[in-house]
N, C-alpha and C positions, 0 to 999 in steps of 0.2 A: 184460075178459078173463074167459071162463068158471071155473068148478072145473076142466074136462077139459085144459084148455090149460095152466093152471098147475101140475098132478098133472104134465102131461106136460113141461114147460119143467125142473122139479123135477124133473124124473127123470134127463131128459138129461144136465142139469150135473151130478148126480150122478157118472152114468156116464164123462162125459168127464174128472173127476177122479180115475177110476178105481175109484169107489165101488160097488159092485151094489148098493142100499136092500132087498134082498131076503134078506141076507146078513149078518152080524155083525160089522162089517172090525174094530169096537173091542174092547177089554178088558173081561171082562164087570165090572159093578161099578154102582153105582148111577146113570148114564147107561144102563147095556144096561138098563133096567127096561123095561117096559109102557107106553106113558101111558097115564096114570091120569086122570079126572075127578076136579073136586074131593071129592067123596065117598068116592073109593079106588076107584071101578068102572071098569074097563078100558076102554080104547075097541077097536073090533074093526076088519077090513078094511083099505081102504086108508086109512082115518085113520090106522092105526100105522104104516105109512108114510112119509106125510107129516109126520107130527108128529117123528118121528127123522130125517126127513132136516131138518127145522125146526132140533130139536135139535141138532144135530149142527154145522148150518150156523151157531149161535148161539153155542155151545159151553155150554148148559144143562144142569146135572146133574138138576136134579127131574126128578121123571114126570110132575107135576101141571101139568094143562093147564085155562083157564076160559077162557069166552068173555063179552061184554058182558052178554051178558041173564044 
């Protein structure tokens, strides 16, 4: 499965649970944050996206997001 397929499989279920990811459906508070890289630097685009519909789906309160490398 590509990135574009998964963005977009991620978006759908979103939507069919009535969520827009475009949108704030939560309480703002320390889940509405940014994610953040481990540094504290924001991520931009559709990673913030994905990452809070990640979140969301997890129910993870940090911002802070790392990958393997």
């Amino acid at each position: 499965m590509d990135i574009y397929e998964k963005v977009t499989l991620t978006v759908v279920r979103l939507l069919e649970r009535g969520v827009k990811p475009w949108t704030q459906p939560w309480a703002a508070g320390p889940g509405a944050a940014l994610p953040l890289r481990h540094n504290g630097q924001g991520y931009r685009g559709i990673n913030v996206l994905i990452l809070w519909g990640q979140a969301q789906e997890a129910g993870y309160a940090a911002p802070y997001w790392m990958t393997y490398r």
